[in-house]
C-alpha angles and dihedrals in degrees: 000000000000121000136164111208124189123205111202092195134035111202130112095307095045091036094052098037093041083050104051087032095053089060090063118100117260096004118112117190126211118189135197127198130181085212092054074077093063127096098212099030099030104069095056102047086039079058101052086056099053085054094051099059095254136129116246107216118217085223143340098279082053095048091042092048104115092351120145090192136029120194124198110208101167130122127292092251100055106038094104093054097049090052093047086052093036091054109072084061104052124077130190109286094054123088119224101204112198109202095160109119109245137123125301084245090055093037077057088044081058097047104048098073087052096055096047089058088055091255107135112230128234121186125216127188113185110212104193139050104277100217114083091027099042118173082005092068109131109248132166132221137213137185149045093319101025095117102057096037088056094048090049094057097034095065080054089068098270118123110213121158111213099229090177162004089223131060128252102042092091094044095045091050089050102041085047091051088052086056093072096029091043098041096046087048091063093041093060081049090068115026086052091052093043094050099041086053094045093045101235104099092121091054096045085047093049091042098046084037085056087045103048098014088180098068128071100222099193106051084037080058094045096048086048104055091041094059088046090055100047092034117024098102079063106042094045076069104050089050086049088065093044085050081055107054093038088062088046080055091061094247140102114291097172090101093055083050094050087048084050098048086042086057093050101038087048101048099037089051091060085052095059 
């Protein structure tokens, strides 16, 4: 099998995916990223393509050029604009694939520029952390050709279930699931930060260990705050989304957008 895949974005999720595609017999990767453009970002992530084997586009046009399938592997909150920039380059017989994790409105926002060029849309929600699973994370799919675009990387090692025809289904599973990772992921923020100062962080462990004796509350702590930390600019995103999509259903997202602004606050004071 030949087949010409495009990454527009290069950070954890393309780097890891282009890397581990671009092994696979017959598939090329091209990759696209706006901080290519960058003089001080640009020549190290230019590098790390150049050591995986990719090729590093000079644009999108450049990355699109010959490609079957586009994926677009940015941020939440700038899905729609990449679309928006990724379109005039794309024609009818090409595929755009969102798997950024946003609402089933803004998955529709993303799908609008590529139909009117004529590409048809597939939407992807990855319902797992990338990192130790790489191209097996579970993922589902949803739209018109979601079927066949799953089947064709799949055979490439990738596991990703078609939910639907339509679009939405995939993005709404995985947003509501981010409501209880994400939201327990801020609440051991907090609750981590509030026992250690208090100095009563053995007690709270031993009480909540007697209560759920299944779960082991301190690593669980630990995992957590380190995800916030390293991801919580991100993942602010992502909630914001679900925050989003829960107000679209007619109900009260406020609690999706505290467990946003806990993400970011958390995460950009341990920059500092």
């Amino acid at each position: 099998m030949s087949l010409e895949i495009a990454f527009i974005g290069y950070g954890e999720v393309g780097q890891l995916f282009a890397y581990q595609l671009a092994g696979k017999p017959g598939v090329r990767i091209r990759v696209y990223d706006i901080l290519f453009d960058d003089p001080g970002k640009g020549p190290e992530l230019r590098r790390r393509a150049l050591a995986a084997g990719v090729h590093a586009a000079d644009g999108p046009a450049d990355a699109c050029r010959g490609a079957g399938i586009v994926i677009s592997a940015v941020t939440a909150d700038s899905a729609v604009a990449a679309a928006e920039q990724v379109a005039p380059h794309l024609h009818a017989s090409q595929i755009y694939v969102d798997l950024n994790s946003v609402s089933p409105a803004t998955k529709e926002r993303v799908a609008k520029p590529m139909r009117d060029r004529g590409a048809d849309f597939v939407e992807f929600a990855v319902m797992a952390p990338v990192k130790e699973p790489g191209l097996a994370v579970p993922i589902l799919s949803g739209g018109e050709r979601a079927a066949e675009v799953s089947a064709r990387l799949n055979d490439l090692g990738m596991r990703i279930t078609p939910v639907s025809t339509g679009i939405g289904t995939a993005s709404a599973t995985k947003l509501c699931r981010s409501i209880v990772i994400k939201g327990m992921e801020a609440l051991m923020v907090d609750f981590s930060l509030a026992s250690d100062k208090a100095g009563v962080m053995p007690a709270v462990l031993a009480s909540l260990t007697a209560s759920y004796p299944g779960m082991d509350w301190e690593n669980l702590a630990r995992t957590m705050m380190s995800r916030v930390r390293q991801h919580g600019i991100r993942r602010a995103a992502e909630m914001r989304e679900a925050s989003r999509m829960i107000d679209e259903l007619g109900l009260d997202g406020s609690l999706a957008s505290a467990i946003a602004d806990r993400h970011e606050s958390f995460a950009k004071a341990d920059k500092t």
